[in-house]
N, CA, C and O atoms as a GROMACS GRO file, in nm:
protein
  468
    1UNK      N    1   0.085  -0.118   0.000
    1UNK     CA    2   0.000   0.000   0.000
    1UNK      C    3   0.090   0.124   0.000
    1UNK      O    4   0.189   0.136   0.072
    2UNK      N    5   0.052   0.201  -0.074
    2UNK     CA    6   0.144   0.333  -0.097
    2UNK      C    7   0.097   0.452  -0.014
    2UNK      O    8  -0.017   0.498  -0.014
    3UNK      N    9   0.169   0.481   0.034
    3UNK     CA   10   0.133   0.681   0.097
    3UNK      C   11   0.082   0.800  -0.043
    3UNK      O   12   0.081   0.784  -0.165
    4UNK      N   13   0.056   0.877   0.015
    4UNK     CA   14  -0.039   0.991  -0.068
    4UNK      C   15   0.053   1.130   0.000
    4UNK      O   16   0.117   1.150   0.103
    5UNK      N   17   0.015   1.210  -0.128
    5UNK     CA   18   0.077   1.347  -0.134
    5UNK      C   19  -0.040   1.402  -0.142
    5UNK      O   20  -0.114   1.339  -0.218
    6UNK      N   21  -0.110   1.533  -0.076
    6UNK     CA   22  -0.188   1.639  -0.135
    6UNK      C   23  -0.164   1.780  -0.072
    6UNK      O   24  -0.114   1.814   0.035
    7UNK      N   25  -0.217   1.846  -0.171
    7UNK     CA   26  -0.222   1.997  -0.140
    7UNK      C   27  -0.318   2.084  -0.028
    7UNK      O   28  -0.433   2.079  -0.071
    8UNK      N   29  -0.314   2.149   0.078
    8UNK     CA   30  -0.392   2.246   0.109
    8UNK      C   31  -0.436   2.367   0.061
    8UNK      O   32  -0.356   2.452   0.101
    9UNK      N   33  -0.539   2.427  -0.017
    9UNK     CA   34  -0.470   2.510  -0.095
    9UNK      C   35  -0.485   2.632  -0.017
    9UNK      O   36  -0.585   2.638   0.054
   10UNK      N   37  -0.376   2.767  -0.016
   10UNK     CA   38  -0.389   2.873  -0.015
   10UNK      C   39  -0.486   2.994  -0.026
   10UNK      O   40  -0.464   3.105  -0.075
   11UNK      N   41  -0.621   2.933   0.045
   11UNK     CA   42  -0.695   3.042   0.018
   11UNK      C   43  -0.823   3.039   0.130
   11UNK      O   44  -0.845   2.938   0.197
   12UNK      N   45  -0.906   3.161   0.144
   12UNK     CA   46  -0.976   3.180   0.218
   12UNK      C   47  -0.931   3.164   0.356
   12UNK      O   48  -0.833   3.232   0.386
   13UNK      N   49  -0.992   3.073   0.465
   13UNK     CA   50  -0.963   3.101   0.532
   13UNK      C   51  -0.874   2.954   0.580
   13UNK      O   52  -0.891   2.896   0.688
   14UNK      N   53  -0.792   2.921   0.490
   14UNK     CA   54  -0.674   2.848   0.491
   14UNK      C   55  -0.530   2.883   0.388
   14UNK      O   56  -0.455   2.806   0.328
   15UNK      N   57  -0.533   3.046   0.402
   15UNK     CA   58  -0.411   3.105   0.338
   15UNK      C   59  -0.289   3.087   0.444
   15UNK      O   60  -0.177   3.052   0.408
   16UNK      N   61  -0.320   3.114   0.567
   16UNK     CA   62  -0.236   3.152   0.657
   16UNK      C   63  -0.172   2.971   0.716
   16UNK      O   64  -0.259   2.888   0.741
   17UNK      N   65  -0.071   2.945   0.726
   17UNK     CA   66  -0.058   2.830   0.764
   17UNK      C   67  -0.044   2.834   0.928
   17UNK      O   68  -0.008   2.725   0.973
   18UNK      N   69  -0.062   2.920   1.010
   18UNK     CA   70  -0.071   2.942   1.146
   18UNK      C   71  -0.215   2.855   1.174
   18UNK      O   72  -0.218   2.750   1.237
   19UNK      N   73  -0.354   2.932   1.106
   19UNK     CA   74  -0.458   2.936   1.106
   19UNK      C   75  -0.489   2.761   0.996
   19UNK      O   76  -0.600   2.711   0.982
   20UNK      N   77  -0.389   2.717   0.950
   20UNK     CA   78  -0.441   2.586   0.891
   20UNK      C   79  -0.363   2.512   1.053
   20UNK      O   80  -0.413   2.428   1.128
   21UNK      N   81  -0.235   2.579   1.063
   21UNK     CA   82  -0.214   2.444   1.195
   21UNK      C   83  -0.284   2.411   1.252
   21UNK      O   84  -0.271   2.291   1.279
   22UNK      N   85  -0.403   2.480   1.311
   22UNK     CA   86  -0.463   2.494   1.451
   22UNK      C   87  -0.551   2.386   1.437
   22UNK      O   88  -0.574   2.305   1.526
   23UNK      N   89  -0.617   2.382   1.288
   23UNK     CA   90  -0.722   2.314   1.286
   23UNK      C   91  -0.651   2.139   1.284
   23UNK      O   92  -0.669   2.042   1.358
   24UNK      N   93  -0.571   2.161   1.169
   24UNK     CA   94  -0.501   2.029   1.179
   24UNK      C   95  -0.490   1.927   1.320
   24UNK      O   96  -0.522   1.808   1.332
   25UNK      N   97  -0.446   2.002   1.399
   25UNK     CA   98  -0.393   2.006   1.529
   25UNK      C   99  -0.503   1.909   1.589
   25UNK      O  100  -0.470   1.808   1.651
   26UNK      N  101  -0.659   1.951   1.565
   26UNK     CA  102  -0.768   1.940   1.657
   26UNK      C  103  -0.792   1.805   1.589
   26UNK      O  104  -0.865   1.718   1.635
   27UNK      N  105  -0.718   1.795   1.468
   27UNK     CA  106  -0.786   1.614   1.394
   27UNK      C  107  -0.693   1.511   1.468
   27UNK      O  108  -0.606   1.440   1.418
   28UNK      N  109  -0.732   1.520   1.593
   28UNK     CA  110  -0.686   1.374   1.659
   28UNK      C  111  -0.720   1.258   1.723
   28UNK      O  112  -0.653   1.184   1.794
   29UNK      N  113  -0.877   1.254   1.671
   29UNK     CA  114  -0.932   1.108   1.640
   29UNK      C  115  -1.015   1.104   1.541
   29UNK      O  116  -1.039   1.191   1.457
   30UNK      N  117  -1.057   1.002   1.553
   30UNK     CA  118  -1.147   0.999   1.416
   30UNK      C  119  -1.300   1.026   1.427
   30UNK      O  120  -1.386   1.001   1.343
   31UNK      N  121  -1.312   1.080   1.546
   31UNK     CA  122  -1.457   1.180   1.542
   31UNK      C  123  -1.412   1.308   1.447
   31UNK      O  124  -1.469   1.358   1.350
   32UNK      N  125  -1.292   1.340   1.511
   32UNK     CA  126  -1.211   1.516   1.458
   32UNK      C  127  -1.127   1.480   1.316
   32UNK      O  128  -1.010   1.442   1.318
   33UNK      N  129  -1.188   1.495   1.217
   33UNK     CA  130  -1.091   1.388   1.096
   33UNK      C  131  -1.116   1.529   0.978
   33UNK      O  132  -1.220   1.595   0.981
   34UNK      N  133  -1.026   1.552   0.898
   34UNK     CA  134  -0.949   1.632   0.812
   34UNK      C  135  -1.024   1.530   0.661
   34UNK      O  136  -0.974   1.419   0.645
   35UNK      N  137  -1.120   1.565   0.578
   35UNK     CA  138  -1.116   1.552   0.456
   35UNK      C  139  -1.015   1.614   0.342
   35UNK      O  140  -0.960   1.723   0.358
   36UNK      N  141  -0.997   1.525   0.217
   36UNK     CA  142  -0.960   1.612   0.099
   36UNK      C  143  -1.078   1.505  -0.053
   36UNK      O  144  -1.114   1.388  -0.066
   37UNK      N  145  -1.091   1.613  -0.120
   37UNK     CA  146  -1.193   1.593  -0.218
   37UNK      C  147  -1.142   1.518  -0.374
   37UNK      O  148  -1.064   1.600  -0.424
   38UNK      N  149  -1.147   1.465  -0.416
   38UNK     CA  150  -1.099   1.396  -0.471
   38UNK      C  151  -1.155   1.331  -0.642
   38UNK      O  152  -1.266   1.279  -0.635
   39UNK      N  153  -1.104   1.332  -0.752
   39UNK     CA  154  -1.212   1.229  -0.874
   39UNK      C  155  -1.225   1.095  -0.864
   39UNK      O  156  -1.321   1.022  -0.892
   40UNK      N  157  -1.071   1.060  -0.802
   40UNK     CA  158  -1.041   0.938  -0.814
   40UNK      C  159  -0.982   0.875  -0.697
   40UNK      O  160  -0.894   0.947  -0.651
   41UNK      N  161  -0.999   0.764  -0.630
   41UNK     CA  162  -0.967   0.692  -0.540
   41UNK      C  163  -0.861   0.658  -0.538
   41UNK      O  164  -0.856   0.563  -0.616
   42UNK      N  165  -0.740   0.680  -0.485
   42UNK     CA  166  -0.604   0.617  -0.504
   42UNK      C  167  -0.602   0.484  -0.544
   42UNK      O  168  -0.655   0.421  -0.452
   43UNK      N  169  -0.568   0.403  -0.637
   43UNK     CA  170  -0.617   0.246  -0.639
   43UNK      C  171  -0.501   0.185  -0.545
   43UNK      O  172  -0.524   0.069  -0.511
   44UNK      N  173  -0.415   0.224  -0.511
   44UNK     CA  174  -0.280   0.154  -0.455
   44UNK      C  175  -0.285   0.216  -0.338
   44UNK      O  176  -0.162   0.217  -0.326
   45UNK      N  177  -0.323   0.269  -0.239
   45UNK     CA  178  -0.335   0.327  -0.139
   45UNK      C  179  -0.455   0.300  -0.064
   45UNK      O  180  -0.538   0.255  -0.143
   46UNK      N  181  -0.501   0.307   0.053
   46UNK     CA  182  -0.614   0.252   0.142
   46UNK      C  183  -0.600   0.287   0.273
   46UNK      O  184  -0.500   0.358   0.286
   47UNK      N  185  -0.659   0.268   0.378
   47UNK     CA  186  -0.706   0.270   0.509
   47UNK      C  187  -0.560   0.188   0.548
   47UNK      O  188  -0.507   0.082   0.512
   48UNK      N  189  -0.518   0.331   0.667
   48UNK     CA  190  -0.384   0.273   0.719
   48UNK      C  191  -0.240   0.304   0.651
   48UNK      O  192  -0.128   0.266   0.684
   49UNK      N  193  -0.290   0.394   0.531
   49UNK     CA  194  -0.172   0.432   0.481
   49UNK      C  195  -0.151   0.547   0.517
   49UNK      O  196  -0.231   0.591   0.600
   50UNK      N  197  -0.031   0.647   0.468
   50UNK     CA  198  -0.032   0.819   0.518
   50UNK      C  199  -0.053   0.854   0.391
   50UNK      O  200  -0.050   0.804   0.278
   51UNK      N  201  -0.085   1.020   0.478
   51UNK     CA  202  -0.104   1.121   0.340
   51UNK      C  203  -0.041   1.241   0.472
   51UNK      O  204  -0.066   1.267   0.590
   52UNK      N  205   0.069   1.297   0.346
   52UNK     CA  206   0.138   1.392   0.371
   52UNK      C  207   0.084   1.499   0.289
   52UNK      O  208   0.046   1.485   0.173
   53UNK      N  209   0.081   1.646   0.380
   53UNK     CA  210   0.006   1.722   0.377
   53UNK      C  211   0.093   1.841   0.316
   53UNK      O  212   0.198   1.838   0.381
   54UNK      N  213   0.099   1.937   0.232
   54UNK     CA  214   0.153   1.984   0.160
   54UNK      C  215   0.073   2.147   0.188
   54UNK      O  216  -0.047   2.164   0.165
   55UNK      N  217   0.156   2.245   0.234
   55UNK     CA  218   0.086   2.408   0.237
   55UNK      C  219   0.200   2.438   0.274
   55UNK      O  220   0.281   2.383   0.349
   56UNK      N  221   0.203   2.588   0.176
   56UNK     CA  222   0.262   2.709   0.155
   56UNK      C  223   0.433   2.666   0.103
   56UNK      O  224   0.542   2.705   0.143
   57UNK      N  225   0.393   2.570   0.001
   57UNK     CA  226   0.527   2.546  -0.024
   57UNK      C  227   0.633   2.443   0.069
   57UNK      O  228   0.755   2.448   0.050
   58UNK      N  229   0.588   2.378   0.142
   58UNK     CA  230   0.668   2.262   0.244
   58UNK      C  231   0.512   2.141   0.271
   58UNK      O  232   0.390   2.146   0.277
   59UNK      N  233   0.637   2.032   0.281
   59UNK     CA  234   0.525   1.935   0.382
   59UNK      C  235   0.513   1.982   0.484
   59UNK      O  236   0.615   2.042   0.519
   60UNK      N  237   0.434   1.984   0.554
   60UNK     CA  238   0.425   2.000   0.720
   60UNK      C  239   0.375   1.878   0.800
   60UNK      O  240   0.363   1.893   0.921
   61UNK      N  241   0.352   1.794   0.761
   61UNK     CA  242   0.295   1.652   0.884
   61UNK      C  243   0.212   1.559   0.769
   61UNK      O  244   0.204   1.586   0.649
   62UNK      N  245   0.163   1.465   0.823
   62UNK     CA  246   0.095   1.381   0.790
   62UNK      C  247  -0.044   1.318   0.857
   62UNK      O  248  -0.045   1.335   0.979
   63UNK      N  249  -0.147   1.259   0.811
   63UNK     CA  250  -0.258   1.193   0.854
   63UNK      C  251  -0.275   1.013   0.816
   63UNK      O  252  -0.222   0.970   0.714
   64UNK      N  253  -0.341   0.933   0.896
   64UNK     CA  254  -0.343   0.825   0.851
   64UNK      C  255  -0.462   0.830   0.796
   64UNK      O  256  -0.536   0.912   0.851
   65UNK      N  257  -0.509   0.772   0.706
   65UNK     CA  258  -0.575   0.733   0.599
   65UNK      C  259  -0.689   0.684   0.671
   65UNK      O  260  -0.638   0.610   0.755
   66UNK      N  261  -0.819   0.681   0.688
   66UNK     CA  262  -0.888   0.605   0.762
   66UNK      C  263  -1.027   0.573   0.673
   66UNK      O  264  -1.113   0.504   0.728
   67UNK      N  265  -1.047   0.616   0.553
   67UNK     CA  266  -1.114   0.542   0.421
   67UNK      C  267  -1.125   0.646   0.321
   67UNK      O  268  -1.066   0.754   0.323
   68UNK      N  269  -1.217   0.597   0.219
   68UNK     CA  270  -1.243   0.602   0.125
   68UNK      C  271  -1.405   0.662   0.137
   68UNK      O  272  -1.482   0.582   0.190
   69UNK      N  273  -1.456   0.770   0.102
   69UNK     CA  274  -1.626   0.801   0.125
   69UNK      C  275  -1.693   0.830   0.002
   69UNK      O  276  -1.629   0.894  -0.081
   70UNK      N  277  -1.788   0.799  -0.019
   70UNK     CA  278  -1.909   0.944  -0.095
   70UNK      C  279  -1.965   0.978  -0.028
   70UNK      O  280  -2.039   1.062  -0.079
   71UNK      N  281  -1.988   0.964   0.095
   71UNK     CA  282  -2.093   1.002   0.242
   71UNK      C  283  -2.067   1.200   0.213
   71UNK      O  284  -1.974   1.272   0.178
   72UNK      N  285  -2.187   1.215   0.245
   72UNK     CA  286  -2.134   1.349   0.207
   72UNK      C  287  -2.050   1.429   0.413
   72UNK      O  288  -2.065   1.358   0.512
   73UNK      N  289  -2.010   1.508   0.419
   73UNK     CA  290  -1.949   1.556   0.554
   73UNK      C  291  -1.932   1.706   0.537
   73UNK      O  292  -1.916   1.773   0.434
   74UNK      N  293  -1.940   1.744   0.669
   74UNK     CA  294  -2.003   1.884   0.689
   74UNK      C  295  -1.823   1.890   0.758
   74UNK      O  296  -1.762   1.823   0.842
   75UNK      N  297  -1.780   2.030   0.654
   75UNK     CA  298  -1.644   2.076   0.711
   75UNK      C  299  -1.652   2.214   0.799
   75UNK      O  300  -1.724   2.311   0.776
   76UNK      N  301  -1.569   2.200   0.894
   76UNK     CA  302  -1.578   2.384   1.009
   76UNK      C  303  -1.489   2.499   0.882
   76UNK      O  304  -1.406   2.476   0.794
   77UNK      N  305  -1.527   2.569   0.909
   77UNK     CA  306  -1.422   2.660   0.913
   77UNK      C  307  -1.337   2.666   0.994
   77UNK      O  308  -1.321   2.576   1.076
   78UNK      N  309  -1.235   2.812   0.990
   78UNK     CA  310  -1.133   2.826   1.128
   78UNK      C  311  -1.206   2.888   1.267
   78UNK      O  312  -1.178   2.898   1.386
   79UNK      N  313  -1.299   2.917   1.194
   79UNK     CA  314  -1.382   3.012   1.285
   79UNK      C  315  -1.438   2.948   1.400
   79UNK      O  316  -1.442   2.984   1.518
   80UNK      N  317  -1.497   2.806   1.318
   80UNK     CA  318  -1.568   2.675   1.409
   80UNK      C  319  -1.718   2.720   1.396
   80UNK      O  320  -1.819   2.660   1.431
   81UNK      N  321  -1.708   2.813   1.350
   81UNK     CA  322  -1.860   2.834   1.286
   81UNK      C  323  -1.923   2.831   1.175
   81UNK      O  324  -2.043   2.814   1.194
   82UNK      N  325  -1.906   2.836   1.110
   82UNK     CA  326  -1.929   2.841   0.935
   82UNK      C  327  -1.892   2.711   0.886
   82UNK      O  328  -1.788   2.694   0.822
   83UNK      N  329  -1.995   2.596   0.920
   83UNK     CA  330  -2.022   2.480   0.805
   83UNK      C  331  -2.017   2.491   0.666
   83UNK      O  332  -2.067   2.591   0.614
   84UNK      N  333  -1.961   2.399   0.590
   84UNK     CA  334  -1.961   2.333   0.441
   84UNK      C  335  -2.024   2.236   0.413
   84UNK      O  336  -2.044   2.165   0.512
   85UNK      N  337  -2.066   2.198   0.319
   85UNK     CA  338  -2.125   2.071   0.326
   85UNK      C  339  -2.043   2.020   0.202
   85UNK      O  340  -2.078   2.052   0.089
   86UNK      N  341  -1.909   1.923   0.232
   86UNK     CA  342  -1.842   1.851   0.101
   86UNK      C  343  -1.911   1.738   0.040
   86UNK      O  344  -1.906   1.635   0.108
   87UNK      N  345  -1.978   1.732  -0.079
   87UNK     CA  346  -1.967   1.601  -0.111
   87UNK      C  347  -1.871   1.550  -0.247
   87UNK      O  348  -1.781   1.601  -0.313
   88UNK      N  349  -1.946   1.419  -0.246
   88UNK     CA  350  -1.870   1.352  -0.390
   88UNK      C  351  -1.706   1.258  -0.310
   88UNK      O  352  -1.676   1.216  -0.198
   89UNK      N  353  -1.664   1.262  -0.397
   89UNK     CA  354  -1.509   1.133  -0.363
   89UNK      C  355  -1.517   1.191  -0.281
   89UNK      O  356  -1.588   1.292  -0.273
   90UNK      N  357  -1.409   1.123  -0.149
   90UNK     CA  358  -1.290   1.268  -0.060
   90UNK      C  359  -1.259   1.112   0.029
   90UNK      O  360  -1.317   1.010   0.067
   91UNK      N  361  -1.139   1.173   0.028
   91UNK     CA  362  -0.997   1.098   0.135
   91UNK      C  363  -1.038   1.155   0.325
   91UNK      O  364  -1.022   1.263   0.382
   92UNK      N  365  -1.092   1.028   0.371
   92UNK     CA  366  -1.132   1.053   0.512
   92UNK      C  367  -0.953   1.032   0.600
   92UNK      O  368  -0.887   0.929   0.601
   93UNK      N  369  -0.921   1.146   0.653
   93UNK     CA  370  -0.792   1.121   0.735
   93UNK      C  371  -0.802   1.210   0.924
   93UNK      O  372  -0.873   1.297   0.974
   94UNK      N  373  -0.712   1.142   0.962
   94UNK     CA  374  -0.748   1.123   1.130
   94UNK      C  375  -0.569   1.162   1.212
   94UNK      O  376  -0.490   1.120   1.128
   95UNK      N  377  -0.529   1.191   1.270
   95UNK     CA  378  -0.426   1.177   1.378
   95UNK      C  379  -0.319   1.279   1.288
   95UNK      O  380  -0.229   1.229   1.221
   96UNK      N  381  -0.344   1.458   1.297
   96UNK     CA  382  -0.242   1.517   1.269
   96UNK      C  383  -0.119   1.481   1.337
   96UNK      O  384  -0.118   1.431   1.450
   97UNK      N  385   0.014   1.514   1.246
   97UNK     CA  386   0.128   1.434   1.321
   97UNK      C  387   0.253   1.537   1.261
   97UNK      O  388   0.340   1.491   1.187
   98UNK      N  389   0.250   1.648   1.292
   98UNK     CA  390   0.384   1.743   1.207
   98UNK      C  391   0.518   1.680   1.211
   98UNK      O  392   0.548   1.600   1.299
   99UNK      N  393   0.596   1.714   1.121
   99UNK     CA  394   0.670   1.706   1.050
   99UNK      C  395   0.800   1.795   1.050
   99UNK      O  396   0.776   1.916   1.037
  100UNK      N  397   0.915   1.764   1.060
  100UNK     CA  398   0.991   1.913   1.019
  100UNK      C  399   0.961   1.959   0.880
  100UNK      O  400   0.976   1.871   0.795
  101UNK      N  401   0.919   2.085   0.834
  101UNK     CA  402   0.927   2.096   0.650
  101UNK      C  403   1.007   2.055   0.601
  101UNK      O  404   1.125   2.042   0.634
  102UNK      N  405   0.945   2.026   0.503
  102UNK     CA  406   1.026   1.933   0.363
  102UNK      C  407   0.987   2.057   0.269
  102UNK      O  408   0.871   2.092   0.293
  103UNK      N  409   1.049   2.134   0.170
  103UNK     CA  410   1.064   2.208   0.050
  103UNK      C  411   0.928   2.090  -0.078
  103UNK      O  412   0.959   1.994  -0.148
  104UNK      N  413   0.806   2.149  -0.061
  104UNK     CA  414   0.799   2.042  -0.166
  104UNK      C  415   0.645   2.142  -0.228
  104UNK      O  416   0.552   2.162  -0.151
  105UNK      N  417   0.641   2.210  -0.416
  105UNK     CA  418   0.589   2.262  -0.430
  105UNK      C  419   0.463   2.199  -0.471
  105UNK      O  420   0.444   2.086  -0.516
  106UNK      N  421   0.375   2.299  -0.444
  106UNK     CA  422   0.198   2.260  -0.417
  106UNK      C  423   0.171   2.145  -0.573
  106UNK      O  424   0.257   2.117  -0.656
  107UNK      N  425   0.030   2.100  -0.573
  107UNK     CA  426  -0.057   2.093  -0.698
  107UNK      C  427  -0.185   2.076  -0.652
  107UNK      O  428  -0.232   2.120  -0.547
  108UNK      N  429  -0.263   1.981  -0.773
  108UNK     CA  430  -0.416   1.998  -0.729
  108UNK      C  431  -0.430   1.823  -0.743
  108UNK      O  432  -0.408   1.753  -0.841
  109UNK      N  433  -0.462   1.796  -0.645
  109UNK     CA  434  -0.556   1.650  -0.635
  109UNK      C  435  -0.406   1.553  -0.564
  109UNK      O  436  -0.327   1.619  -0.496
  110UNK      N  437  -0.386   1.449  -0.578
  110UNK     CA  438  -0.323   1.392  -0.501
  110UNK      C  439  -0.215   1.347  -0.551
  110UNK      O  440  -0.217   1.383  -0.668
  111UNK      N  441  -0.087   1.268  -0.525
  111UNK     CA  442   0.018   1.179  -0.564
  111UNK      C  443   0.092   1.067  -0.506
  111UNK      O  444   0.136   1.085  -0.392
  112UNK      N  445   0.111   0.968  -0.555
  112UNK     CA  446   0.159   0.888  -0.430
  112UNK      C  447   0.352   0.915  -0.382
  112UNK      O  448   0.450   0.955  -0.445
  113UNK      N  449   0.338   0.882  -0.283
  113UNK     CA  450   0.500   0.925  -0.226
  113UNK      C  451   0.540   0.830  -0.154
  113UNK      O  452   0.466   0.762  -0.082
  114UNK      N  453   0.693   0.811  -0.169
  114UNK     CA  454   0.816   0.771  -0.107
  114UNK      C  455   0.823   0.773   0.026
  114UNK      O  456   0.878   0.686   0.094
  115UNK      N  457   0.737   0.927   0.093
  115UNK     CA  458   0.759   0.965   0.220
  115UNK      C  459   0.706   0.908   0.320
  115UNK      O  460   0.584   0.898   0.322
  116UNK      N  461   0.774   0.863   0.411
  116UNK     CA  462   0.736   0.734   0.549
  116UNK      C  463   0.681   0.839   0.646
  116UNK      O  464   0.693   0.959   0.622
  117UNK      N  465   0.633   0.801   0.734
  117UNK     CA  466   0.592   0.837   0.878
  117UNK      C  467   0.751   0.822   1.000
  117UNK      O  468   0.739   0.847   1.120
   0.00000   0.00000   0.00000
């Protein structure tokens, strides 16, 4: 099973990577779990693998993998007030875990990686 690369992207109210730590921070079980949205399902990757988390130009930490959804899930803002409602694919992940940065520049949707826990 392979690890996953994705992007946070830079905007709204996840420009600031202070204000993305915090939340990260709070995904440490799997009640508190960090989505990313997705077309396609990693086929080589699954529940129990990592996904290293990629903002403002560095890795910063990683999440373990904890499935695969179409369930749709209601995301916070930073605010903790202002619901989303994501649906469609998305990568369910659980247990922020930082990282020293790694230099590694952004994209859009996912990749698989080399990078261990």
């Amino acid at each position: 099973m392979k690890n996953v690369l994705t992007t946070i992207p830079q905007k709204g109210d996840l420009r600031r990577w202070a204000d993305v730590e915090k939340i990260l921070q709070a995904c440490d079980s799997e009640e508190d779990f960090w989505t990313f949205s997705c077309r396609h399902f990693p086929k080589e990757s699954g529940p129990g693998a990592l996904c290293f988390i990629i903002h403002s130009g560095y890795v910063r930490g990683y999440f373990t993998v904890l499935e695969f959804s179409e369930e749709p899930v209601y995301r916070s803002s930073t605010n903790q007030h202002d619901e989303e409602l994501i649906e469609g694919k998305k990568v369910k992940l659980a247990i922020w875990r930082p990282i020293q940065p790694i230099a590694q520049i952004g994209f859009q949707g996912w990749r698989y990686t080399e990078l261990q826990g």
